[in-house]
C-alpha positions as CSV (number, residue, x, y, z in Angstrom):
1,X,-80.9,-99.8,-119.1
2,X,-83.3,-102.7,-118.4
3,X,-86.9,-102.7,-120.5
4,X,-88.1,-102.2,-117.0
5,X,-86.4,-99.7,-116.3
6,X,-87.1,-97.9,-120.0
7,X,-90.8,-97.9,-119.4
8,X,-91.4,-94.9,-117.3
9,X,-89.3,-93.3,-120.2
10,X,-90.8,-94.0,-122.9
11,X,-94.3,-93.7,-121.0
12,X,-93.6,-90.1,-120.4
13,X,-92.4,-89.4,-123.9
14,X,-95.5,-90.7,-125.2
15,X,-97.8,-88.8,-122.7
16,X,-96.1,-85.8,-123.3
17,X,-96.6,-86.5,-127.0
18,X,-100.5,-86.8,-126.6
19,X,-100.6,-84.2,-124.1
20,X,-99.5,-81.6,-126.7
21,X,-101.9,-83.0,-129.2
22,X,-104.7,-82.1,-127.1
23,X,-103.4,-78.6,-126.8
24,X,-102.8,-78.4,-130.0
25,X,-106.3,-79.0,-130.6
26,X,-108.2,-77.1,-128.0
27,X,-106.1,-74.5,-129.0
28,X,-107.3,-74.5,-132.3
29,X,-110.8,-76.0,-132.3
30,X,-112.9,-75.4,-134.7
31,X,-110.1,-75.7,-137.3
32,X,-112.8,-73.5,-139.6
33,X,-112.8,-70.1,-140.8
34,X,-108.6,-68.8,-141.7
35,X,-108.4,-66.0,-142.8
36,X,-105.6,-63.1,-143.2
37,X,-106.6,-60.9,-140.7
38,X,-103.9,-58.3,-141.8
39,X,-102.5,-57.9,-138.0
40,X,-98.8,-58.3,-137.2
41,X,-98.4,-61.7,-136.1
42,X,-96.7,-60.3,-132.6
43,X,-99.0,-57.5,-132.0
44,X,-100.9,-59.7,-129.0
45,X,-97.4,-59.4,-126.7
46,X,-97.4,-55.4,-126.5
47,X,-101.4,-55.6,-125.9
48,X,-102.2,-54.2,-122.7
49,X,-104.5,-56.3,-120.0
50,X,-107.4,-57.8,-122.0
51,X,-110.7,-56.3,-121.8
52,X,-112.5,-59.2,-121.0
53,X,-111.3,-61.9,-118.8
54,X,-112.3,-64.2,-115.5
55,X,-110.8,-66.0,-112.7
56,X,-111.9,-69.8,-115.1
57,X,-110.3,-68.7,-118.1
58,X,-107.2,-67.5,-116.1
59,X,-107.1,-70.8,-113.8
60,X,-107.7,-73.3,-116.7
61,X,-104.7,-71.6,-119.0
62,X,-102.4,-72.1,-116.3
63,X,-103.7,-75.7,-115.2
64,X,-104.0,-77.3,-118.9
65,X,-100.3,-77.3,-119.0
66,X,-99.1,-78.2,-115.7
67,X,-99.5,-81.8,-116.8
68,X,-97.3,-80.8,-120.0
69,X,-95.2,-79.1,-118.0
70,X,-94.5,-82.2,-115.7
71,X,-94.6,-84.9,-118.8
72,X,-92.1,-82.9,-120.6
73,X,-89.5,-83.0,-117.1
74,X,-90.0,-86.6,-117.2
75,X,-89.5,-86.9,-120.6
76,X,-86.0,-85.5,-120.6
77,X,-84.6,-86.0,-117.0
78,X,-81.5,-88.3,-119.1
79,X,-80.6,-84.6,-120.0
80,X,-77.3,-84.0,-118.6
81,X,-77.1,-81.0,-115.8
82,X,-79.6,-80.9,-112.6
83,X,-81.9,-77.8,-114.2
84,X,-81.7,-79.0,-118.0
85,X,-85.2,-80.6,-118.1
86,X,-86.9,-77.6,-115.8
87,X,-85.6,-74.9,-118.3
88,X,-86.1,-76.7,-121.4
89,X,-89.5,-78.3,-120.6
90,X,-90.6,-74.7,-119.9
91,X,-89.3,-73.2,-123.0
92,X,-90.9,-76.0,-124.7
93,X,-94.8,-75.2,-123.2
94,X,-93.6,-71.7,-123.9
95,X,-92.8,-71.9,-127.2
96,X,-96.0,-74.3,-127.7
97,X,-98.4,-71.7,-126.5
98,X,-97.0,-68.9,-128.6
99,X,-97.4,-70.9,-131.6
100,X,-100.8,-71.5,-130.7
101,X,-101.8,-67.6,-129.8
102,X,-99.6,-66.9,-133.4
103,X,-102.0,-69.2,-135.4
104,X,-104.9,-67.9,-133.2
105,X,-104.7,-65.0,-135.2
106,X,-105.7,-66.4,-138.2
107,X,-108.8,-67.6,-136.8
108,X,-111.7,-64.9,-136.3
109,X,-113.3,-66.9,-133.2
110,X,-110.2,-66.6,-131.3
111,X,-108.5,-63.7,-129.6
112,X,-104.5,-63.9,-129.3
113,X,-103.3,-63.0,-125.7
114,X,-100.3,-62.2,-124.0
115,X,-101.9,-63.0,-120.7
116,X,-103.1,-66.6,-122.3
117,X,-98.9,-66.9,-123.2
118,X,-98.0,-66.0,-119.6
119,X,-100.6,-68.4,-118.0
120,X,-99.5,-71.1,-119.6
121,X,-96.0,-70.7,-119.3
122,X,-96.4,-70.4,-116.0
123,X,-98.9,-73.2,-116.2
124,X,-95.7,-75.0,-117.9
125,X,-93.3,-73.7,-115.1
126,X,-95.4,-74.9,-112.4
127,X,-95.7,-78.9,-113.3
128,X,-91.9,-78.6,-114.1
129,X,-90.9,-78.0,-111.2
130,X,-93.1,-80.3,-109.8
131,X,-91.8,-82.8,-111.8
132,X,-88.4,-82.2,-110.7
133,X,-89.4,-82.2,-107.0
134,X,-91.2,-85.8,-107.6
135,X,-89.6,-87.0,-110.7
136,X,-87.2,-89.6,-109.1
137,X,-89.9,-91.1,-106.6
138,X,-92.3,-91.2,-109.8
139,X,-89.5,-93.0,-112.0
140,X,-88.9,-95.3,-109.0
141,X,-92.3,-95.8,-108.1
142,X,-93.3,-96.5,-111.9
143,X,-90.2,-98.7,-112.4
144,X,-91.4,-100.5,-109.6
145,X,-94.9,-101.0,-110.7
146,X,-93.9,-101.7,-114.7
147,X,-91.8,-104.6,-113.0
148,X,-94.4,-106.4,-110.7
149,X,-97.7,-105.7,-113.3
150,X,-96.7,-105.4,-116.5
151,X,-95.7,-107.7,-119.4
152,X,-92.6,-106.4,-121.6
153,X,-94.1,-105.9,-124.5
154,X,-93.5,-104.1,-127.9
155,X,-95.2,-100.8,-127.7
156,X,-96.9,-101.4,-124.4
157,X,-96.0,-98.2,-123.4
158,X,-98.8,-96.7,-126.4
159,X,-101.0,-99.1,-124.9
160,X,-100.9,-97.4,-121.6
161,X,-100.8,-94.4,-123.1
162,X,-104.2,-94.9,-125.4
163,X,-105.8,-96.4,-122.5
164,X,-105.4,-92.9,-120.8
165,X,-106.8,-91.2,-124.0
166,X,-109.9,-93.7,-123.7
167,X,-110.8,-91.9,-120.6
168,X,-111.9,-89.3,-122.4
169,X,-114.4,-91.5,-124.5
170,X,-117.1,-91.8,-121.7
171,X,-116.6,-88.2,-121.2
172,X,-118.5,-86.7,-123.6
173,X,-122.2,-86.6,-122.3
174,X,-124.1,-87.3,-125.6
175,X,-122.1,-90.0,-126.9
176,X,-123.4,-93.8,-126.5
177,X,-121.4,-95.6,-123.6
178,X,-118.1,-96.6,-124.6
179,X,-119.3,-95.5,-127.6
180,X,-116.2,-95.3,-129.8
181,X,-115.3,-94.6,-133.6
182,X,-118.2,-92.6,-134.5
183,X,-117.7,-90.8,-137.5
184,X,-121.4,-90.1,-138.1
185,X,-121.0,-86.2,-137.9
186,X,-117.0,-85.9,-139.3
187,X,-118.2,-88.0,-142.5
188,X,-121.7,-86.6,-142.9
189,X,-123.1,-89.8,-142.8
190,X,-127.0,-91.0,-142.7
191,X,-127.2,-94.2,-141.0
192,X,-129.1,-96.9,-142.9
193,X,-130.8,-98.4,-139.9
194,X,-134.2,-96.2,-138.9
195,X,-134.5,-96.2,-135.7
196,X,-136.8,-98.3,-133.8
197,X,-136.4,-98.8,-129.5
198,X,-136.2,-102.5,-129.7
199,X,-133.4,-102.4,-132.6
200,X,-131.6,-99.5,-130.9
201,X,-131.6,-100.7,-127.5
202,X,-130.1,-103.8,-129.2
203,X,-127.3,-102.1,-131.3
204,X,-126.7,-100.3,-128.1
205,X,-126.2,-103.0,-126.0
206,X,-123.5,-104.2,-129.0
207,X,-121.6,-101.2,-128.9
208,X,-121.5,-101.3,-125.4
209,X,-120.4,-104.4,-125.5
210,X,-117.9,-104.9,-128.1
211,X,-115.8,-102.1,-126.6
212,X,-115.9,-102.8,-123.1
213,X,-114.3,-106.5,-124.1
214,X,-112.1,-104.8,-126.2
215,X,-110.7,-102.0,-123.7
216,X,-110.2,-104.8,-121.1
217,X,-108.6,-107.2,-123.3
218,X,-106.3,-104.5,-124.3
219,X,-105.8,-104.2,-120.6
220,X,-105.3,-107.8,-120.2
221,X,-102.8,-108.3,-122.9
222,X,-100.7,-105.8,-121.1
223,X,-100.8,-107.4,-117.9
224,X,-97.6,-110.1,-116.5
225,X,-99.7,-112.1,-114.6
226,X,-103.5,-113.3,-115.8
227,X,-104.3,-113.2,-112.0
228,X,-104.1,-109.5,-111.9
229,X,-106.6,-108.9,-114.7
230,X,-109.4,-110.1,-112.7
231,X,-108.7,-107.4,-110.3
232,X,-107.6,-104.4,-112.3
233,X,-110.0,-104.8,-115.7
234,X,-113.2,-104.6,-113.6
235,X,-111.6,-101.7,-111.8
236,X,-110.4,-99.6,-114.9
237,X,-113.9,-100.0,-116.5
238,X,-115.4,-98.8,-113.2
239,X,-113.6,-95.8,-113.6
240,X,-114.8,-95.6,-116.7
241,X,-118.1,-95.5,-115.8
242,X,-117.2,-93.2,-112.9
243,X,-116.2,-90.9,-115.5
244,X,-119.0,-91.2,-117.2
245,X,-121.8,-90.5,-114.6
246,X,-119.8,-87.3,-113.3
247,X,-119.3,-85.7,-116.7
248,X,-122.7,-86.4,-117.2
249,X,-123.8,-84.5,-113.6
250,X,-121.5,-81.8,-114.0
251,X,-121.6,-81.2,-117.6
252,X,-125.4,-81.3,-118.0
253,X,-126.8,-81.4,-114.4
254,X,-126.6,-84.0,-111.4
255,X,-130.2,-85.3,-112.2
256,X,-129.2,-86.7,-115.3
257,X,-126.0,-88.4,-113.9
258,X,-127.3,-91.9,-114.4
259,X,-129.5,-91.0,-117.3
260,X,-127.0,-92.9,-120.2
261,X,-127.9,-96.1,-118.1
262,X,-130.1,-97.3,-120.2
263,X,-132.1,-100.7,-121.0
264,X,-129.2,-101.1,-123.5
265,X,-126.0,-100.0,-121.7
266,X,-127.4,-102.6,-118.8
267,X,-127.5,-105.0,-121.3
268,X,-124.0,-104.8,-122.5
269,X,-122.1,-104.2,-119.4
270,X,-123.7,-107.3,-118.8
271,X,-123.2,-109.3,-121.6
272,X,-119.3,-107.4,-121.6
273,X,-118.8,-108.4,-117.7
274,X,-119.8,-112.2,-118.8
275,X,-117.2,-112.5,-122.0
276,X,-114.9,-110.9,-119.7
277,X,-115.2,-113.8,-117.3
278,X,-114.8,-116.0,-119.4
279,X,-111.6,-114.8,-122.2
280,X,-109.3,-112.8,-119.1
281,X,-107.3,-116.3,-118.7
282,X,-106.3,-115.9,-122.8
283,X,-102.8,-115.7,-122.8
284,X,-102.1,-112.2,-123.9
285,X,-101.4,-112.3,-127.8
286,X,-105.1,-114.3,-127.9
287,X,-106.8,-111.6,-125.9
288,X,-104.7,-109.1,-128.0
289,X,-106.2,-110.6,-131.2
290,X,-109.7,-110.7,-129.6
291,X,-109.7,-107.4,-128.3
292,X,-109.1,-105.9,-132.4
293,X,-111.8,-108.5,-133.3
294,X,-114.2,-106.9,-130.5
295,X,-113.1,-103.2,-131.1
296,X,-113.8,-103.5,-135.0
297,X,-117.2,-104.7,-134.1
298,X,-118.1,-102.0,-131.9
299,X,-116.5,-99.4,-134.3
300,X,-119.3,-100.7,-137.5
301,X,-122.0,-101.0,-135.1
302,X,-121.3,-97.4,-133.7
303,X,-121.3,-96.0,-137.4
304,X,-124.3,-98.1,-138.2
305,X,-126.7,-96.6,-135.1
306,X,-129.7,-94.3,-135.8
307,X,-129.5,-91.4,-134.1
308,X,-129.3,-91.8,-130.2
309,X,-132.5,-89.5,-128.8
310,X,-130.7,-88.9,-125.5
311,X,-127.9,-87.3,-127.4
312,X,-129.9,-84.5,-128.9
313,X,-131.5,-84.1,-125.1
314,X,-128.1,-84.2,-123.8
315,X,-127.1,-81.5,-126.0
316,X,-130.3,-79.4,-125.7
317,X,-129.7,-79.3,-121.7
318,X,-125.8,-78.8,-121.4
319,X,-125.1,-75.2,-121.6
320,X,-121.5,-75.8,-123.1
321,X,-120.4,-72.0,-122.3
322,X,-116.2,-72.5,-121.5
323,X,-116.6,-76.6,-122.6
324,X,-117.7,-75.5,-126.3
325,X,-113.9,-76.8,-127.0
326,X,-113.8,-79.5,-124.6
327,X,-116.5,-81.3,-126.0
328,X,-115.0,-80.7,-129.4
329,X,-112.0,-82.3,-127.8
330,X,-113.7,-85.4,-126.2
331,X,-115.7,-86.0,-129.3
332,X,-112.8,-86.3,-131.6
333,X,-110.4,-88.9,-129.5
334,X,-113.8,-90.5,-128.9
335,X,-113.9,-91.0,-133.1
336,X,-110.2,-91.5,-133.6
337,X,-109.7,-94.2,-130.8
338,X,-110.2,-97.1,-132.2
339,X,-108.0,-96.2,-135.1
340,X,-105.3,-95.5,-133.1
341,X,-105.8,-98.5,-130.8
342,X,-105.8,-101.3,-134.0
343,X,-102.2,-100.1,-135.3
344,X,-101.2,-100.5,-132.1
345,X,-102.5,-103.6,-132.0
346,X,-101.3,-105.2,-134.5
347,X,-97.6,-103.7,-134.1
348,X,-98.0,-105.6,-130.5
349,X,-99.2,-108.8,-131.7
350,X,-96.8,-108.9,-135.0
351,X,-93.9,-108.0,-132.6
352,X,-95.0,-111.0,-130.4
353,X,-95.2,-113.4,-133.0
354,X,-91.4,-112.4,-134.2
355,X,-89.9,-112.7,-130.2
356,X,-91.5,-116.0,-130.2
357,X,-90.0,-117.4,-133.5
């Protein structure tokens, strides 16, 4: 099999890797408070219908792991036998959410469910067999587009994968724009910089800076042709800031969907559009190299912020209700990004560097 024709592969491996991670986490979230609860470990699955339930919590259980479901097909369609990666992809989201409900009993803020295990199984069932339905126009549809966009390089299937996760970095509504790597709150940390608006506008307009460049270099590098990157760059980190002005209107309310565009965050999507212009014809080990460069910037200036005042009134207005875990969720990939990006990084470049020698 060509590297081409590897890539939707090992893309799918690696999203249904990241996919369960996310579960895993939601699942789980806070991570605080075991305990021995003294109940059987099986006792949820003869329960009878929960006391307390809605139509939300029903719908999201099923549709958090359709994408698993689907990831998990793709993943495994070299399986010999025409139904191998339908059943085994939905025992595996099977098996996954009855380890979580298992371990949810050690936790006093969660409840263990049989109806949660059946949801998501089904949940698991349902993008299988949607992936078997699709699977070979995706493959040859992804084939296709690895071919004509996208440079074969080392690990450039992570690279799509973390570009996905980034997403979710906007997402959160009381995080600074593009403001990855923060581990103010995981470290307990006081940053030494009071604040003052000229300086924080200022560090703001860094951060927002320093990872734009970086997420579209990152972009860049995995691109075949430099002519494509002026195209597709601009219109990933338009997503991204698509992203962010929904979850700010639905997660906090549609009049503060444009409130994170501050004096700062103009500034740096400014200052990011112009580098941009000028660094998107770097071959793509240079903008490789640049883009740690820029992501290691934004990463100490994001740990070196004062407090950011619209957080705290993001937070004060967002009613969080059924989202408590999602934002949990965004915050943390938003903090571990760039820490998963530089690795990746430098596997990519150093694997570069040896095809070229």
């Amino acid at each position: 099999m060509s590297q081409h024709g590897r890539r939707p592969l090992v893309l799918a491996r690696y999203l249904a890797l990241a996919w369960c991670g996310l579960i895993v986490y939601g699942s789980l979230h806070p991570f605080s408070g075991w305990q021995d609860l003294g109940v059987p470990l099986l006792a949820f699955l003869e329960a009878g219908w929960p006391k307390y339930w809605t139509a939300f919590d029903l719908a999201a259980n099923v549709a958090v792991y359709v994408p698993l479901g689907f990831f998990l097909v793709l993943a495994l369609s070299r399986l010999p036998g025409r139904f191998t990666a339908l059943c085994l992809a939905t025992l595996l989201a099977g098996g996954l959410s009855l380890g979580m409900e298992v371990l949810q009993n050690w936790l006093p803020t969660r409840i263990p469910s049989n109806l949660d295990l059946a949801c998501n199984t089904l949940g698991g069932l349902i993008g299988a067999i949607w992936a078997q339905h699709l699977g070979p126009r995706v493959f040859s549809r992804l084939e296709s587009t690895a071919h004509r966009l996208l440079a074969p390089l080392p690990h450039g299937e992570l690279g799509l994968t973390l570009l996905g996760l980034w997403m979710m970095v906007p997402l959160s509504p009381e995080t600074l724009l593009f403001g990855a790597g923060d581990l103010r709150q995981l470290l307990s940390y006081t940053p030494p910089i009071p604040f003052s608006a000229d300086s924080y506008a200022l560090i703001e307009a860094g951060i927002t800076a320093c990872n734009a460049v970086a997420v579209g270099l990152i972009l860049r590098g995995l691109l075949a042709r430099r002519r494509f990157a002026y195209l597709i760059v601009p219109m990933f980190l338009l997503c991204g800031l698509a992203v962010r002005m929904l979850g700010a209107a639905i997660l906090v309310s549609p009049a503060e969907a444009m409130a994170w565009l501050t004096p700062g965050a103009r500034q740096g999507l400014l200052a990011a559009a112009a580098v941009l212009l000028l660094s998107l014809w770097l071959p793509a080990r240079a903008s490789l190299l640049l883009a740690a460069l820029a992501l290691i910037a934004g990463t100490l200036l994001v740990n070196l912020a004062p407090a950011n005042p619209y957080s705290a009134a993001a937070l004060a207005a967002w009613r969080q209700g059924h989202f408590l875990n999602f934002n949990g969720l965004t915050r943390l990939v938003a903090s571990l990004w760039p820490f998963l990006a530089l690795p990746f990084l430098w596997l990519t470049v150093r694997g570069m560097r040896r095809r070229s020698t």
